[in-house]
MDAnalysis code that builds the backbone (N, CA, C; Angstrom):
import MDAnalysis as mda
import numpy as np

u = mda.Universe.empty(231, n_residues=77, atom_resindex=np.repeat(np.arange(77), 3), trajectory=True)
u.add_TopologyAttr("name", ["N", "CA", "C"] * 77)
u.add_TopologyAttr("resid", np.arange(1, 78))
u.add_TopologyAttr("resname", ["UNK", "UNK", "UNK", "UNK", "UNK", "UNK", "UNK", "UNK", "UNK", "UNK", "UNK", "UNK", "UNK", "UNK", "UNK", "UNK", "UNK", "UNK", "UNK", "UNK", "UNK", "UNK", "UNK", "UNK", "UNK", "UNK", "UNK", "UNK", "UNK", "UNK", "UNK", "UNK", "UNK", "UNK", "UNK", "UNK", "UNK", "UNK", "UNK", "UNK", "UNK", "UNK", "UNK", "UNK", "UNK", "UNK", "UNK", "UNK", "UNK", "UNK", "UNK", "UNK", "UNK", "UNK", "UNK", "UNK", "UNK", "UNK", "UNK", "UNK", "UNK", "UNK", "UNK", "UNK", "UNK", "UNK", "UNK", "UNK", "UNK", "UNK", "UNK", "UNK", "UNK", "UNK", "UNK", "UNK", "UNK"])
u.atoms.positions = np.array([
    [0.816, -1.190, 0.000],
    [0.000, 0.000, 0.000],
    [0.864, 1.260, 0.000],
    [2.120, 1.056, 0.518],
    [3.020, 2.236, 0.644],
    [3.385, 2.479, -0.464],
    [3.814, 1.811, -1.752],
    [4.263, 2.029, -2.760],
    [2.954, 2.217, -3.981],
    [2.030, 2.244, -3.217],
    [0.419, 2.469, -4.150],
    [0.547, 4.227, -3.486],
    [0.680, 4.449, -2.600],
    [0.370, 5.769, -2.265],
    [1.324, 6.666, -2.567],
    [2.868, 5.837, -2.820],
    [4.081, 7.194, -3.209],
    [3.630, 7.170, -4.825],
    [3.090, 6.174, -5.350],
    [3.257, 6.253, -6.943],
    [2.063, 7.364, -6.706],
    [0.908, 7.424, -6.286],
    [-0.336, 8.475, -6.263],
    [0.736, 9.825, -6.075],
    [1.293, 9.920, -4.989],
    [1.628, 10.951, -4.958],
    [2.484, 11.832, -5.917],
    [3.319, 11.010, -6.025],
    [4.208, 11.267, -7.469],
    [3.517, 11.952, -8.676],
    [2.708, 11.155, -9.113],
    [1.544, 10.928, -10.028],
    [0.673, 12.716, -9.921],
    [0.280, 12.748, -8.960],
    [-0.496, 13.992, -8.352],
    [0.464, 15.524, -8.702],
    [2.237, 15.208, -8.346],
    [3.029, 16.318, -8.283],
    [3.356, 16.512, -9.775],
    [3.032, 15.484, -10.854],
    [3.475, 15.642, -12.156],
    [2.297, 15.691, -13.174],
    [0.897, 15.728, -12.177],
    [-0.288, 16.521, -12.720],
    [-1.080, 15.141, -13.730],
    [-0.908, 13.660, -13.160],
    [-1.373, 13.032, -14.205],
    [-2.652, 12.634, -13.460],
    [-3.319, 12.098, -14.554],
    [-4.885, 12.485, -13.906],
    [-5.137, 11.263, -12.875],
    [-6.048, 11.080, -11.843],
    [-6.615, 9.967, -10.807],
    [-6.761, 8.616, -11.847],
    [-6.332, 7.858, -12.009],
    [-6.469, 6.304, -12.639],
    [-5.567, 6.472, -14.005],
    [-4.775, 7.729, -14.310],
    [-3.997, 8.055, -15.711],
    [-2.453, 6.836, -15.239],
    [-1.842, 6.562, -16.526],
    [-1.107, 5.546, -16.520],
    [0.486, 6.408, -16.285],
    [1.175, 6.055, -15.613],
    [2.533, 6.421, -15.513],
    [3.544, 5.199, -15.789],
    [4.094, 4.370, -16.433],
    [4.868, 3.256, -16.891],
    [6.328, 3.984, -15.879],
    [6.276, 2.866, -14.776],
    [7.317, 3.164, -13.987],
    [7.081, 3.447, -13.036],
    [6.278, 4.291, -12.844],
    [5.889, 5.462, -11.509],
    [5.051, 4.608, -11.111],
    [3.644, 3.398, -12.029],
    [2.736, 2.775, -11.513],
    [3.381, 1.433, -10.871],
    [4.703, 1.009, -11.740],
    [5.158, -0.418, -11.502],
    [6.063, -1.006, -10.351],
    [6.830, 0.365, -10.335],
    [8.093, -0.210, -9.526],
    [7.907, 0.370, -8.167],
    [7.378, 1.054, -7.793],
    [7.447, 1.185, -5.827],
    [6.449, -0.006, -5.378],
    [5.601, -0.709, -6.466],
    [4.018, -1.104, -5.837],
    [5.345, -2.633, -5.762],
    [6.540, -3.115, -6.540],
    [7.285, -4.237, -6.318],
    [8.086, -3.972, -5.484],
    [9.096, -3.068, -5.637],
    [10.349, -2.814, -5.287],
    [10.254, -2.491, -2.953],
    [9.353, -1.636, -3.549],
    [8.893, -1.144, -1.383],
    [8.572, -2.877, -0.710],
    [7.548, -3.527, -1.428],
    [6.880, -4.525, -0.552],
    [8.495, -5.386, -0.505],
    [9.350, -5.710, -1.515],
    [10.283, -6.573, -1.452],
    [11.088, -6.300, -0.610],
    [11.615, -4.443, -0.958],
    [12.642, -4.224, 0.580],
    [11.939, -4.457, 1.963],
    [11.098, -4.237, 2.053],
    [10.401, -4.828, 3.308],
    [10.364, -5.872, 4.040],
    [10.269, -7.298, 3.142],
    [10.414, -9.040, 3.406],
    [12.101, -9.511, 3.447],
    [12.529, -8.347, 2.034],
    [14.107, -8.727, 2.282],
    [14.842, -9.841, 2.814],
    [14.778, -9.497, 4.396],
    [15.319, -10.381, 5.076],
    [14.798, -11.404, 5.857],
    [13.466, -11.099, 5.923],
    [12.606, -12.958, 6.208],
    [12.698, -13.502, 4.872],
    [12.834, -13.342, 3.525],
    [12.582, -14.244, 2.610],
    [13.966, -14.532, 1.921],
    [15.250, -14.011, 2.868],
    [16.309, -14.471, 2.492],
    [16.924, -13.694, 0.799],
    [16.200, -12.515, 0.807],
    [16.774, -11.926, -0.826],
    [17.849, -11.202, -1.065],
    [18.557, -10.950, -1.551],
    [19.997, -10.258, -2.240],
    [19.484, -9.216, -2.717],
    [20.029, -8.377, -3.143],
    [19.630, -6.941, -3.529],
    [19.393, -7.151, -5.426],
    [20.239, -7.923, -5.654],
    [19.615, -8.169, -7.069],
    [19.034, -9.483, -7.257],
    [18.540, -9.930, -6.257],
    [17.193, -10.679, -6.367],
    [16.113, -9.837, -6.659],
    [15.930, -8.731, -5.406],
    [15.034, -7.691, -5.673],
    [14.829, -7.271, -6.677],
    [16.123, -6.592, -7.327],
    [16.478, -5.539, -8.573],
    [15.241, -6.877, -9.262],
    [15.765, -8.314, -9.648],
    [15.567, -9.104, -10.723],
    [14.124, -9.351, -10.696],
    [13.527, -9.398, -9.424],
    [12.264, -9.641, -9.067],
    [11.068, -8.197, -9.699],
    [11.866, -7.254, -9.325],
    [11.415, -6.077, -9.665],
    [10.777, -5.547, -11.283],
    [12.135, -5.931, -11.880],
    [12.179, -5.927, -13.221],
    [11.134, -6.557, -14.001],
    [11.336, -8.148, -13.020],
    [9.851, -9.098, -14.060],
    [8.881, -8.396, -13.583],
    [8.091, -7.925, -12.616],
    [7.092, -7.291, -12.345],
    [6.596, -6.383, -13.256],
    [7.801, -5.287, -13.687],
    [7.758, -4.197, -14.132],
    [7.214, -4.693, -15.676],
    [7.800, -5.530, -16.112],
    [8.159, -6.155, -17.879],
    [6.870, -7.041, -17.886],
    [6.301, -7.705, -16.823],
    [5.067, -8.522, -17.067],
    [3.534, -7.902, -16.621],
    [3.684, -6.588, -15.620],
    [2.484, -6.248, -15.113],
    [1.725, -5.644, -16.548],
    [2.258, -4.484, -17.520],
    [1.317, -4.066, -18.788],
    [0.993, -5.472, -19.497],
    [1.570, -5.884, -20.060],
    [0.947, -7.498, -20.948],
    [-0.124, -8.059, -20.091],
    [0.120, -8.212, -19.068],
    [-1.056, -9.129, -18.212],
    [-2.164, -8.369, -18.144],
    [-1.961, -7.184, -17.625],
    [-3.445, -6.044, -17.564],
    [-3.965, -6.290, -18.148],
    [-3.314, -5.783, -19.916],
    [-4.246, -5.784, -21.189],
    [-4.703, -7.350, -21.298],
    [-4.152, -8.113, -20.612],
    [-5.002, -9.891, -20.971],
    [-6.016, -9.933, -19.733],
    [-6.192, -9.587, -18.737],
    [-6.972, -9.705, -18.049],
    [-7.618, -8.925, -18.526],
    [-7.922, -7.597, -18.926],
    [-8.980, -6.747, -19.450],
    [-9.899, -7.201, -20.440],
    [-8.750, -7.910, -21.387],
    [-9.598, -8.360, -22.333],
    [-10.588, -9.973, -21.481],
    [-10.145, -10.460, -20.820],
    [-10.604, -11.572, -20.334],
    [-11.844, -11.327, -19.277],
    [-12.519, -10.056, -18.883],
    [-13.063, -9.286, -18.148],
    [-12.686, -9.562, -16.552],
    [-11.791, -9.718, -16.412],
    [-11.058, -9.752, -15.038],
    [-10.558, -8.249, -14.327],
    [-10.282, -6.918, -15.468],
    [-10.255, -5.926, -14.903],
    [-11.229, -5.331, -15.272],
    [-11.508, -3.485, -14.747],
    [-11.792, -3.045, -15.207],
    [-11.859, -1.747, -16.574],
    [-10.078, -1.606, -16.239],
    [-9.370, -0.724, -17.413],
    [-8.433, -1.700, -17.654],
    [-7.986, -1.069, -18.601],
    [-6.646, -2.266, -19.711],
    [-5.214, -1.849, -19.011],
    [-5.076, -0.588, -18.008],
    [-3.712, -0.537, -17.507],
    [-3.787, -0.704, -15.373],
])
């Protein structure tokens, strides 16, 4: 939730609209915050994270637009 609310905020200071898409700004705090967080109960390396991060980042748009189309969301991003 912490990295849902810095991307809002971010989002808010660079004027993009409430549900508007930011590639980056939407992907990587909502992975990257929850992972530094578990870090060290789940035993991760810093470029585990980085690596973990990345697939998140590279697989969350493709999946949206397939769940959207699959009516599983409600917007395509």
């Amino acid at each position: 939730m912490l990295g849902d609310a810095l991307s809002s905020f971010v989002k808010r200071r660079l004027n993009i609209a409430s549900g508007g898409r930011a590639t980056g700004i939407d992907q990587i705090p909502e992975a990257l915050l929850p992972l530094l967080v578990v870090r060290g109960a789940l035993g991760l390396s810093l470029p585990e994270v980085a690596a973990i991060t990345l697939v998140f980042f590279v697989l969350e748009i493709p999946l949206a637009r397939l769940f959207f189309r699959l009516g599983l969301r409600d917007r395509p991003h």
